[in-house]
C-alpha positions as CSV (number, residue, x, y, z in Angstrom):
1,X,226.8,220.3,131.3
2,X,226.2,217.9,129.3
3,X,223.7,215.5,128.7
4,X,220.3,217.4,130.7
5,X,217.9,215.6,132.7
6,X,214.6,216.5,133.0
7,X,214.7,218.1,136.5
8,X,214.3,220.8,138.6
9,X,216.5,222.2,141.4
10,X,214.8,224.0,144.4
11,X,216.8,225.4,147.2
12,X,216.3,227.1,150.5
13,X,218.8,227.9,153.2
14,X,219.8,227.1,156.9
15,X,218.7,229.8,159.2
16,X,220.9,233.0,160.5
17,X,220.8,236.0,161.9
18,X,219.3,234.1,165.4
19,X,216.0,233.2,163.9
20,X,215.5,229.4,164.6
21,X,214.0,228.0,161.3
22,X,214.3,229.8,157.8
23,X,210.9,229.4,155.4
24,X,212.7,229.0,152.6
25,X,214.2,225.8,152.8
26,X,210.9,224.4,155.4
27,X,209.3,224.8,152.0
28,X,212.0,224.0,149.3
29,X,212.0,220.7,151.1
30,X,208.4,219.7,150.8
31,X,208.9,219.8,146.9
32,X,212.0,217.1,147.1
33,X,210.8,213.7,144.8
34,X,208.0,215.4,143.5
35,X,207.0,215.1,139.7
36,X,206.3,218.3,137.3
37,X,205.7,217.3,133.6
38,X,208.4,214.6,133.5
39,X,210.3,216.6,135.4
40,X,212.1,214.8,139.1
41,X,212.1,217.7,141.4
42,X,215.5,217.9,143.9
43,X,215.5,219.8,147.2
44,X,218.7,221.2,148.8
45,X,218.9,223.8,151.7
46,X,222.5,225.6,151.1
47,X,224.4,227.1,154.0
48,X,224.2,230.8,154.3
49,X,227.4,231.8,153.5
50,X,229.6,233.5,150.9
51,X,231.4,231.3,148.5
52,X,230.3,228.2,150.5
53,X,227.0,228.8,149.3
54,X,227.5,228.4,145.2
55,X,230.2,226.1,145.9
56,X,227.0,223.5,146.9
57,X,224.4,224.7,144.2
58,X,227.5,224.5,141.6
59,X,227.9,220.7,142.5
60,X,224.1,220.0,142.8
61,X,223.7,221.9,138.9
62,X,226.7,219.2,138.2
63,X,224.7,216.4,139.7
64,X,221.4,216.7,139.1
65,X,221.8,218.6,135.2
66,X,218.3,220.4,136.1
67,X,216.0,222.5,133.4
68,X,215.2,225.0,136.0
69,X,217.1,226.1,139.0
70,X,214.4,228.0,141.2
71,X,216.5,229.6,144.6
72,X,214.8,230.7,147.3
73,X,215.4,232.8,150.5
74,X,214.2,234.9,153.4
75,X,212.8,238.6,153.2
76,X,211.9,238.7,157.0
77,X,209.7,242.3,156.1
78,X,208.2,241.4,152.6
79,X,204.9,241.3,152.4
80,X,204.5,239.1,149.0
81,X,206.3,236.4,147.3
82,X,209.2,238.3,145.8
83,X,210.3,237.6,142.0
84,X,213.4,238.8,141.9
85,X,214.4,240.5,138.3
86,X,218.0,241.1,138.8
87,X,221.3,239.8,140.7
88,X,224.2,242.3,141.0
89,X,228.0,241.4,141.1
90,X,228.5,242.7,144.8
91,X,228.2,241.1,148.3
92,X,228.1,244.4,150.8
93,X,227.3,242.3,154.1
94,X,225.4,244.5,156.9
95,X,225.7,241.4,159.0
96,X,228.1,238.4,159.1
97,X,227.0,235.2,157.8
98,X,226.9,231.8,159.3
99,X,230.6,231.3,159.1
100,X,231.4,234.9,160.3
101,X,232.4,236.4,156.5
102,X,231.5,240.0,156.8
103,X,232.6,241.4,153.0
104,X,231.7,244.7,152.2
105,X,232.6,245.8,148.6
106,X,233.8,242.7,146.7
107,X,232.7,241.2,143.6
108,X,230.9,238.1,143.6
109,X,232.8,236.4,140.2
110,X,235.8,238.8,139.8
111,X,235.6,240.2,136.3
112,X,232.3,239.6,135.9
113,X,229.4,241.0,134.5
114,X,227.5,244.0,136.3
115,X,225.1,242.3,137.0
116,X,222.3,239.4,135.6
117,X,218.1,239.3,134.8
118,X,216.4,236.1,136.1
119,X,215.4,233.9,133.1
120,X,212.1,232.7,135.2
121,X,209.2,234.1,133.3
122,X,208.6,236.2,136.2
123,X,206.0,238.4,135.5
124,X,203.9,235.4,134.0
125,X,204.5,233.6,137.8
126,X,203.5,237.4,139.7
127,X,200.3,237.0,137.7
128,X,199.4,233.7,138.3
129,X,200.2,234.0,141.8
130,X,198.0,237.2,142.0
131,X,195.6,235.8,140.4
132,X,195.4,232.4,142.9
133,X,194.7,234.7,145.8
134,X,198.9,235.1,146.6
135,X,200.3,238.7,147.2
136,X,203.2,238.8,144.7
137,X,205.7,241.3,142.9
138,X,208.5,241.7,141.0
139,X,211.8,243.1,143.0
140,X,214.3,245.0,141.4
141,X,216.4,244.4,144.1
142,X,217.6,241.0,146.4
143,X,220.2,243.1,148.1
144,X,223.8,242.9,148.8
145,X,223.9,239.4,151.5
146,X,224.0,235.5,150.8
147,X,220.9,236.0,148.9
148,X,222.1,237.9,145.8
149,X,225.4,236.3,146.0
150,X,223.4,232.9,145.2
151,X,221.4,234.7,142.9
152,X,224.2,236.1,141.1
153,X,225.9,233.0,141.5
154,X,224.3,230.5,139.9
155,X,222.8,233.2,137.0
156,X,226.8,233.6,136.2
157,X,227.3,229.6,136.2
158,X,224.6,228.5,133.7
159,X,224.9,231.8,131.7
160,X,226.1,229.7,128.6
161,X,223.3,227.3,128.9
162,X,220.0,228.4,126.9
163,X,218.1,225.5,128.4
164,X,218.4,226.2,131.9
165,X,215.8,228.8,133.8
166,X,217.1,229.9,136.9
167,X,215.8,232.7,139.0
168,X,215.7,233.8,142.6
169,X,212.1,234.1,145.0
170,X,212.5,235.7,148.4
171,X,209.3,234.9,150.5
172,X,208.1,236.5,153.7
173,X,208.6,235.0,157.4
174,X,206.5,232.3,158.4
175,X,203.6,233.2,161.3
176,X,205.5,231.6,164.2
177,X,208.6,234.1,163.0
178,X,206.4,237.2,162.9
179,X,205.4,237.1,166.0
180,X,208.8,237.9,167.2
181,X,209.0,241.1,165.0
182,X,207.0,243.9,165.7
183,X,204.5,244.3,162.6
184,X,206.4,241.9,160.7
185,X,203.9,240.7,157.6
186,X,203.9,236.9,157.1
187,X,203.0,233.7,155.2
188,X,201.8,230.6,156.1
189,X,203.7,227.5,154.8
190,X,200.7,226.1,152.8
191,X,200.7,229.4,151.1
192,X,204.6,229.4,150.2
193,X,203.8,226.1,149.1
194,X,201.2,226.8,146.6
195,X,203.4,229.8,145.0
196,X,206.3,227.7,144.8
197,X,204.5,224.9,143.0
198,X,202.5,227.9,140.8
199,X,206.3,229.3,140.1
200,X,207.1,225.8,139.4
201,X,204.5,224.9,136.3
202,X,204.6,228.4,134.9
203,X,208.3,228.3,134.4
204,X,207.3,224.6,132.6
205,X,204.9,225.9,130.5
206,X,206.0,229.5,129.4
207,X,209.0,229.8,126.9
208,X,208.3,233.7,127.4
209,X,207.5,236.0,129.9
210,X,204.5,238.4,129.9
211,X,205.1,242.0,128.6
212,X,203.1,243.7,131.5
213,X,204.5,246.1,133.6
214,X,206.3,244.9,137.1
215,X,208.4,248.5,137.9
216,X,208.5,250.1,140.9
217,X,208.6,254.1,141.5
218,X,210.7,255.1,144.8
C-alpha cells in the first residue's frame, strides 16, 4: 500500500437476519465527506457475507489508502458501544448470511494466525465514551458470523502496515429495532453518532492506549 492518504475508512453493513435497517451502516454513512484533522473520511456499507465481505473492504483499503479503518456492526442485545479487543481465525455461522453461506468450522485466512488484537486505542475510546455520558466496554469477544470474519479480515490484511489502525465496534439496535425484541436495550442514532465521532478523534490523537483495566469475569 503504498503511498498513504490521510484518510479514514468507516464501514457498516446491509441488514440480515429479517431486520429491515442495520444501525451500523445508518450511522457509518452520516460520517462519509466529513473532515477529522486533515483526515477525508470514506463511508462504505459491506454486504454481510463471508468472503464477499473483505473482498469489498480489501478494495476500498486499496482505494482509499486510509490511516484508520474503523468497522462497525450490529450486536442486537448489547447494551453499550462494544470495543472489540480481539478477532479470531474462525467463522462458526449459527445462521446463514445474506447470500445463504452457512460455514461452521473453517478458517477465515487459511494458515493464518489464531487470532488478532485491534490496534484502536480502545480502552482510551471506552473512557472517553464513558466519560461523554455513552455506555461503553471492551469485548473480548465479536463472535463467530460476518462480524469477526471482517474483523479478522481486514486485521490480517493491513498486519504489515504500522501506520494503519484498524479495529472493530459493535453497537446496540436502534429504538425503532428494539421495539420488536422483547427487552432488547438500544441506542439512538444521535448517540451512535457521537461515539463513532469520539472513537474517531481518539484513535487521531492517541499513539497508545490507556493501561486501565477492560477484562471481564464470566
Amino acid at each position: 500500500l503504498a503511498g498513504f492518504f490521510m484518510s479514514i475508512l468507516i464501514t457498516g453493513f446491509e441488514a440480515f437476519a429479517g431486520e429491515t435497517t442495520n444501525p451500523s451502516w445508518q450511522v457509518a454513512q452520516l460520517f462519509h465527506g466529513k473532515k477529522y484533522s486533515g483526515h477525508t473520511t470514506h463511508a462504505q456499507c459491506l454486504p454481510t457475507a463471508f468472503g464477499e465481505s473483505l473482498r469489498v473492504l480489501e478494495e476500498l483499503i486499496e482505494l482509499h489508502k486510509p490511516n484508520i479503518v474503523i468497522c462497525i456492526g450490529q450486536a442486537g442485545g448489547r447494551h453499550a458501544v462494544s470495543l472489540e479487543r480481539v478477532a479470531i481465525n474462525i467463522d462458526d455461522a449459527r445462521i446463514a448470511d445474506n447470500l445463504g453461506n452457512n460455514p461452521i468450522d473453517v478458517p477465515v485466512k487459511l494458515n493464518g494466525p489464531n487470532a488478532y488484537f485491534s490496534t484502536l486505542p480502545i480502552k482510551s475510546i471506552v473512557q472517553n465514551l464513558q466519560q461523554s455520558g455513552i455506555p461503553a466496554e471492551v469485548s473480548n469477544s465479536a463472535g463467530t458470523f460476518v462480524c469477526n470474519h471482517v474483523f479478522y479480515g481486514v486485521m490480517h490484511y493491513v498486519a504489515s502496515y504500522s501506520n494503519i489502525k484498524a479495529g472493530f465496534i459493535h453497537i446496540p439496535y436502534l429504538p425503532e429495532q428494539a421495539v420488536h425484541h422483547k427487552n432488547a436495550p438500544s441506542m439512538a442514532l444521535a448517540h451512535l453518532y457521537q461515539a463513532i465521532e469520539i472513537a474517531i478523534q481518539t484513535s487521531l490523537l492517541n499513539s497508545h492506549d490507556l493501561r486501565i483495566s477492560g477484562g471481564t469475569i464470566c
